[in-house]
Phi, psi and omega in degrees: 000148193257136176289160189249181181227162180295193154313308181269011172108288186336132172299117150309124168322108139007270176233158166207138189309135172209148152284175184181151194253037207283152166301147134344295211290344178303287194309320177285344187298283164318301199293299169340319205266321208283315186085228159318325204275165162329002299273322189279005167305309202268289187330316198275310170311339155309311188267322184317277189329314186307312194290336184262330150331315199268322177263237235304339177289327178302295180280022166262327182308305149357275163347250153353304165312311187277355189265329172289348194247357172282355204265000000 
């Protein structure tokens, strides 16, 4: 697996601890959901999407934008 880097280059930590404060109802939800698996496994595979969600809505606007303006 290829490690990822930071803004500034630097190898990003694998995982890293943090404490964090979720609604009940967040937490029973994942755990509902996780089975076997982790629950706090799938909350971190949640904010990935989010995070990558968020970089493609960029880049589609992007898009779009330069394109409206070629017309």
């Amino acid at each position: 697996m290829i490690r990822e880097r930071g803004v500034a280059g630097k190898l990003l930590p694998r995982k890293q601890r943090v404490n964090i404060f979720l609604d009940g109802m967040v937490v029973e939800h994942f755990k509902a959901k996780a089975g076997e698996r982790g629950y706090q496994t799938l909350i971190n595979e949640a904010l990935k999407l989010a995070i990558q969600a968020e970089s493609l809505e960029g880049l589609v606007r992007r898009t779009i934008r330069e394109e409206m303006q070629r017309t």
